[in-house]
C-alpha positions in Angstrom: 169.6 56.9 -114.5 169.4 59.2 -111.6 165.8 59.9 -112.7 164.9 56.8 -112.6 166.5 56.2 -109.3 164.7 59.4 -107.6 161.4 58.0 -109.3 161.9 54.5 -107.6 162.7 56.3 -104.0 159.7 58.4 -103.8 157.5 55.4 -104.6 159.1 52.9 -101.7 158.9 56.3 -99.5 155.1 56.8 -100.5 154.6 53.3 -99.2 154.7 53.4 -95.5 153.4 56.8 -95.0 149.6 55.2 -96.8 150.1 51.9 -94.3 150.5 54.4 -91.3 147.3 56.6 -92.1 145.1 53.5 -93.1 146.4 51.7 -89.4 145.8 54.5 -87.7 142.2 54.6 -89.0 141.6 51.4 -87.9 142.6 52.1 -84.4 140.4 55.4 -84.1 137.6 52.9 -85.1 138.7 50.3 -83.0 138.8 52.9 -80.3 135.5 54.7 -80.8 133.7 51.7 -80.5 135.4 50.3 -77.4 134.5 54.2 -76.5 130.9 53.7 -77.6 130.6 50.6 -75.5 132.2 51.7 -72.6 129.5 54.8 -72.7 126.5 53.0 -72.9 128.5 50.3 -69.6 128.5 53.3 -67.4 125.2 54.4 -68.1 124.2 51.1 -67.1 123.8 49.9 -63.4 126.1 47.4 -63.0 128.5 47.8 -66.5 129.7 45.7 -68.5 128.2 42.4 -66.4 124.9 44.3 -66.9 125.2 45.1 -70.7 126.3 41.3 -71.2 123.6 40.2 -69.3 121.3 42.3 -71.8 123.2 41.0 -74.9 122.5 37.5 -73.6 118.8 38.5 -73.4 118.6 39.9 -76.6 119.8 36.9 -78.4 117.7 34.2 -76.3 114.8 36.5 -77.5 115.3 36.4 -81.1 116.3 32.9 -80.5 113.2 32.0 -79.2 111.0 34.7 -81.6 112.6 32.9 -85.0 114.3 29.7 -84.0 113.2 27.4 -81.2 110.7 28.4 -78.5 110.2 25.9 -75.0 106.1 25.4 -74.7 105.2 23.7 -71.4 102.5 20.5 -71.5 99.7 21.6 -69.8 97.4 18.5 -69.7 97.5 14.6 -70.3 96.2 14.5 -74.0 99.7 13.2 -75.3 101.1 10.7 -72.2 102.1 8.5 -72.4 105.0 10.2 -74.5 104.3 14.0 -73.5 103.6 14.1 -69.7 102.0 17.1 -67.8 105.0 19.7 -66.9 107.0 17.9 -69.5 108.9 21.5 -71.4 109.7 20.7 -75.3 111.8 22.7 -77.5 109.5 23.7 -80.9 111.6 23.6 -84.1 110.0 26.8 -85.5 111.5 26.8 -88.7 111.0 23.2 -89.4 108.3 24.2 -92.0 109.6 28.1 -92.8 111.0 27.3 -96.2 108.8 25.1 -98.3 108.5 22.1 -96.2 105.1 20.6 -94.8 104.0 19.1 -91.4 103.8 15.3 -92.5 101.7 12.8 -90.9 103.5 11.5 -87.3 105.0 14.4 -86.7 104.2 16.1 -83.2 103.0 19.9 -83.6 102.0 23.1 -81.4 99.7 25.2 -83.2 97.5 28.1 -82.3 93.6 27.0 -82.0 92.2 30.3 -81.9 88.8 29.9 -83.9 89.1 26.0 -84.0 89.9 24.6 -81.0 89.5 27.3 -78.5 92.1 30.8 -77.5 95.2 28.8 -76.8 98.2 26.8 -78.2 98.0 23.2 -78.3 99.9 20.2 -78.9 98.8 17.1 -81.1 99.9 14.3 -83.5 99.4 15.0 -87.3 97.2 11.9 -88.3 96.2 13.3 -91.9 97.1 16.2 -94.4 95.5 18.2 -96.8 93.9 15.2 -99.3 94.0 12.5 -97.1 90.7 10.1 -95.9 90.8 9.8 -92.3 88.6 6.5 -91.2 88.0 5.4 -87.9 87.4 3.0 -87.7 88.3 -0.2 -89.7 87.0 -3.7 -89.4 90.2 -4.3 -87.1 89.2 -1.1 -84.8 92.1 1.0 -86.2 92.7 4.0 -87.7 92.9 4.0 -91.9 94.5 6.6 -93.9 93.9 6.7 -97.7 92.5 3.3 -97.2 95.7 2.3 -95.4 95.2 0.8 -91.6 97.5 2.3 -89.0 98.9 0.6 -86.3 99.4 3.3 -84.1 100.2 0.9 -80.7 103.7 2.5 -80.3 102.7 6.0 -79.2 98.8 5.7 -78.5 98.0 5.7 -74.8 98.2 2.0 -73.3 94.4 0.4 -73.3 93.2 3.5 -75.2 91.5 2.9 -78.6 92.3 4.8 -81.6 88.7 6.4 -81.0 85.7 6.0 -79.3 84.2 8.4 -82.3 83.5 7.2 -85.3 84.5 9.2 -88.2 85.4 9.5 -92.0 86.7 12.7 -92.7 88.6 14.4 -95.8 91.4 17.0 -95.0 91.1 20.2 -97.1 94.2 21.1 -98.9 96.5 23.4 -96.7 95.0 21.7 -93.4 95.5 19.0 -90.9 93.4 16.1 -88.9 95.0 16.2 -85.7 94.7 13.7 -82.9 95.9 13.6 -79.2 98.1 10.5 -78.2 95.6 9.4 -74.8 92.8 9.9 -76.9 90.3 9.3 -73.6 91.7 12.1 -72.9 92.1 14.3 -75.8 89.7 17.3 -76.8 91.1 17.0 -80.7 89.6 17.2 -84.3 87.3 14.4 -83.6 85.7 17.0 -80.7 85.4 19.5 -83.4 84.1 18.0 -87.0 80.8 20.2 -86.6 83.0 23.5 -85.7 84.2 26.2 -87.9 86.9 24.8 -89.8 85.5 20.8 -89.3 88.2 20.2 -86.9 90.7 20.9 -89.2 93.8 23.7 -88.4 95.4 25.3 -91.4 99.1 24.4 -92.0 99.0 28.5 -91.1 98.3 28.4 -87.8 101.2 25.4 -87.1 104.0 27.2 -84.7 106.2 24.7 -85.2 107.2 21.1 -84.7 108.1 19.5 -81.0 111.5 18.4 -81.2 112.8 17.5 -78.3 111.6 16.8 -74.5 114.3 19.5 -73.0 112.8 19.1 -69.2 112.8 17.4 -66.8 116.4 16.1 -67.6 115.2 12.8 -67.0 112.8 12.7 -69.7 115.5 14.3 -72.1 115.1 12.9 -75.6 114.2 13.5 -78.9 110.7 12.8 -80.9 110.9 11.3 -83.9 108.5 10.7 -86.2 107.2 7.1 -86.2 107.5 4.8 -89.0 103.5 4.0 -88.3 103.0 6.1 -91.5 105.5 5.4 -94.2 103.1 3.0 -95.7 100.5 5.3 -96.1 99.8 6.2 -99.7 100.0 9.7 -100.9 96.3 11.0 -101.0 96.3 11.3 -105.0 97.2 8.0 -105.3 93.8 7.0 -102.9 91.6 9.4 -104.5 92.9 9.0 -108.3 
């Protein structure tokens, strides 16, 4: 009985002395990182506000690098929706894990070798399959044989296109088209060029999400239903 009762003390004895040392391990951590910290704030001109300034950086970067990046319009191609100066916010992941620009959707892609050494911003009219005709008996664009009425976005008294054309997208490409089309150097511009006026789905940065500036012009771009009725391109071509 004693034995038992000696055994029982050294155990509930045993106890505290393993809940000091592991506490006292977390506060030498706790304290060589706040040391760590502290080191790299003095080396620093202006401390702490400086390193938190950096942090803040540092996260906008990646944020920018992986997420959503601001692109500023540079011309009138897109009015009456996009105007010049207008800043959107690119969803750059919108097509990062297995999903495809679809046809409406507004897109910043890099032109190098197609459209000329810089990043530019159009609608997606067709995708890789698809029959791009302009234009029908009714002067309007036709996808897979379906006509588009493309009035909501297309610049006011603009026609779909002044150029004729009847084009098929290679698979992993897109047929891209400017809203003002007067005024848009798009893959009509570009059917004799490398590529046909096509940009591979490659080259897409992302999709323009949302008009972030000015704050007036604040809202979000949807996708218009213009397309829904379009039929999948195996479905046209059998």
């Amino acid at each position: 009985m004693d034995t038992e009762a000696q055994h029982v003390e050294r155990d509930r004895s045993s106890r505290p002395e393993e809940s000091e040392e592991i506490s006292d391990t977390g506060g030498r951590e706790g304290r060589s990182r706040c040391a760590f910290v502290d080191r790299i704030a003095d080396w620093l001109p202006g401390g702490r506000i400086t390193l938190t300034l950096l942090i803040c950086l540092l996260f906008l970067l990646l944020f920018s690098t992986f997420v959503m990046q601001p692109f500023q319009i540079p011309s009138s191609s897109m009015e009456q929706g996009l105007r010049i100066g207008d800043r959107v916010l690119v969803n750059k992941l919108a097509y990062r894990f297995g999903a495809e620009p679809q046809r409406g959707d507004v897109v910043v892609f890099d032109g190098t070798g197609y459209f000329g050494d810089a990043d530019y911003v159009k609608r997606v009219v067709g995708v890789g399959g698809d029959e791009v005709v302009c234009c029908d008996k009714e002067g309007r664009v036709a996808v897979n044989g379906r006509s588009v009425d493309e009035s909501a976005f297309v610049y006011p008294g603009d026609s779909p296109s002044d150029v004729p054309f009847d084009v098929v997208v290679p698979d992993g490409s897109l047929f891209l088209l400017g809203d003002h089309r007067r005024n848009s150097s798009d893959s009509r511009d570009h059917l004799g060029s490398p590529g046909g006026g096509m940009i591979p789905v490659g080259d897409v940065i992302g999709r323009a999400d949302w008009i972030a500036w000015p704050a007036g012009h604040w809202t979000r771009l949807e996708r218009p239903g213009a397309y829904a009725r379009v039929p999948a391109a195996d479905g046209a071509h059998g």
